[in-house]
Each structure stands twice: as C-alpha cells, then as structure tokens.
N, C-alpha and C positions, 0 to 999 in steps of 0.2 A: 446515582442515575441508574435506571434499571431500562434492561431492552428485552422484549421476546425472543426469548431463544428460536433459532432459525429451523425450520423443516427439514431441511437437508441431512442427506444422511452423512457421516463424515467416517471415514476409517479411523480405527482407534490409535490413540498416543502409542509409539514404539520409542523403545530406547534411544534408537537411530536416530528420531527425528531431529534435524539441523536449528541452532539456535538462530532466532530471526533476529537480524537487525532494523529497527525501527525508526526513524529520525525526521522529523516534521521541523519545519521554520515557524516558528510564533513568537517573535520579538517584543509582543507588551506582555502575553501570557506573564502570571506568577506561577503557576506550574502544571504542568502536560502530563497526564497518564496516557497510557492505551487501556482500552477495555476492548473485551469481544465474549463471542461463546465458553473462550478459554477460560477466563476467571469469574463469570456470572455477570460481564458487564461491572463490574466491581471497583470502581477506579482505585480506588488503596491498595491493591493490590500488583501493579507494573507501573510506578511513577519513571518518569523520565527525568533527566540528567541533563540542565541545561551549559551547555558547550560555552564556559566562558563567557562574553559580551556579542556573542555572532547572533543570539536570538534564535540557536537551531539548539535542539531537544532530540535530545537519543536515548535510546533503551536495546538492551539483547534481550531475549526470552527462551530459555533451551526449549526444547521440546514441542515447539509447535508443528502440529502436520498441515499439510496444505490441505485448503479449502474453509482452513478458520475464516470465521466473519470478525471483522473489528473495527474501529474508529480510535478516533485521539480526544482525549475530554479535556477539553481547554478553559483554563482556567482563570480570567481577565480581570482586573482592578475593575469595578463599578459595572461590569454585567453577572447578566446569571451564567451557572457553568452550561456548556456547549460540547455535545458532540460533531464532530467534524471529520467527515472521512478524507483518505489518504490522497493530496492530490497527483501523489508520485505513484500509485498504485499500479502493476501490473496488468489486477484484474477486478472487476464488483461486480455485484449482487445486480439484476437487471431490475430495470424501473418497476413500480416504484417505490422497491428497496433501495437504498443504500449503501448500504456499508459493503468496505474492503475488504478482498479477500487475500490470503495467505496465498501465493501462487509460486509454485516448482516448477517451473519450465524443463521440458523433456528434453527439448533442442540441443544438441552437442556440434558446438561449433568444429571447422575444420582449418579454420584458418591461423594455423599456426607459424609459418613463413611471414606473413602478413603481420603479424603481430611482433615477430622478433623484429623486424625491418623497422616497423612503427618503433621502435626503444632510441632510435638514431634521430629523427625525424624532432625539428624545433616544430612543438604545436601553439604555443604561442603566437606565430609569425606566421600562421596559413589559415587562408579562410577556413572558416564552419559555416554550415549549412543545417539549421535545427526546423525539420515539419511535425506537426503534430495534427494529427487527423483523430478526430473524434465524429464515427462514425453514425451514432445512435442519433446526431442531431440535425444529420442530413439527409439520411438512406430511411426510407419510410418504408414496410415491408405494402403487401395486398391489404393485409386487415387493420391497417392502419398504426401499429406500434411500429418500434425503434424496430429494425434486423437484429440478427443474432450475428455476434463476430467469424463464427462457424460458418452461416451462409452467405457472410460477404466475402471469406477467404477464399468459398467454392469458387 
C-alpha cells in the first residue's frame, strides 16, 4: 500500500526521541502493521504482535518524533488490505486527511497527592463516568468547515 507523503514540515529524528507504543483491537485481522511517513508507508516493515486470543495487536517503534502521520493496515480473511486510522488517537490530520498523528503532550500534570491516594482506593466498586466529545462533527466554523481544536479551546 503506498500513501503520499504529507506536506508538513516535521523536525528531524533525534536520538532522544521516545519509543512509541502502538496497539489497535482487530480480532478477525490475520495480521496488523503500522505504516506512516516513517517507513514509506511500507507495511513490512513495523508488523504488529498479536496479544494472545484478546484480538488487540501491539507494536513499539524507537524513534519516532511527533507529528508523524500513520494508520494501521489491516489485514482480513476474504477482504482486500485496509488502511485504518487510530481510533484511540490523541491527534489527526484535519479533514479531508486522515490519518494519525504521533502526539507528545506538553502538559505536566500536578497532581501528585491525588494519585498517591488513588493507589488505596477499590476502582472496581465506584462509579465511572466516560464522555467523549468529538468536536469537528458538531461546531461548524463561519466558512462552513469543521473548527480547529485550538479555537474551540479559546
């Protein structure tokens, strides 16, 4: 599967850069790579690791810096191969691209009280509360596309 490599400009690979962990659910898949900018779009080249009977697929890859673009190329008994972006993604590519992006959050949480406390605490036995707002499918800007996540946070 071949993709155009994206416009963007992207900082170059450093030593530094953090290995990323990858991991998608495709329970009939026979087997999941990732592609992106990183490897040419190349699926043979980051195949995934399917986890036992759970139907979830994992992969690490050293070196990636944020703002790579990528998808998962999924690979099904009796269809053709499929790219598929990330539906746990941080961050993507605005319509009508695609694909996901590598994302390092700047954010340095403070709550560290909070978190020691939380080690006691049976989570199991208390409610959760799970929202998911996806913004782009309801906030229409003046010229008629999606908003940008930047001026709905203003």
């Amino acid at each position: 599967m071949t993709k155009k490599a994206s416009s963007k400009t992207k900082r170059p690979k450093k030593p530094g850069d953090a290995p990323r962990r990858f991991a998608v659910w495709a329970p009939n898949a026979q087997r999941v790579n990732v592609v992106g900018d990183f490897n040419g779009w190349d699926g043979s080249r980051h195949s995934m690791r399917r986890l036992d009977q759970s139907g979830v697929w994992e992969v690490f890859i050293p070196g990636l810096a944020a703002g790579e673009l990528y998808k998962y190329e999924i690979h099904s008994p009796g269809l053709p191969v499929f790219l598929k972006a990330d539906p746990y993604a941080s961050y993507a590519e605005e319509p009508p691209n695609t694909s996901s992006v590598v994302y390092e959050s700047k954010y340095r949480f403070r709550d560290a009280p909070w978190m020691r406390k939380r080690t006691t605490a049976e989570h199991f036995r208390r409610p959760l509360a799970i929202y998911e707002v996806h913004f782009g499918s309801w906030l229409i800007s003046d010229r008629g596309g999606a908003l940008q996540k930047k001026t709905i946070v203003r």
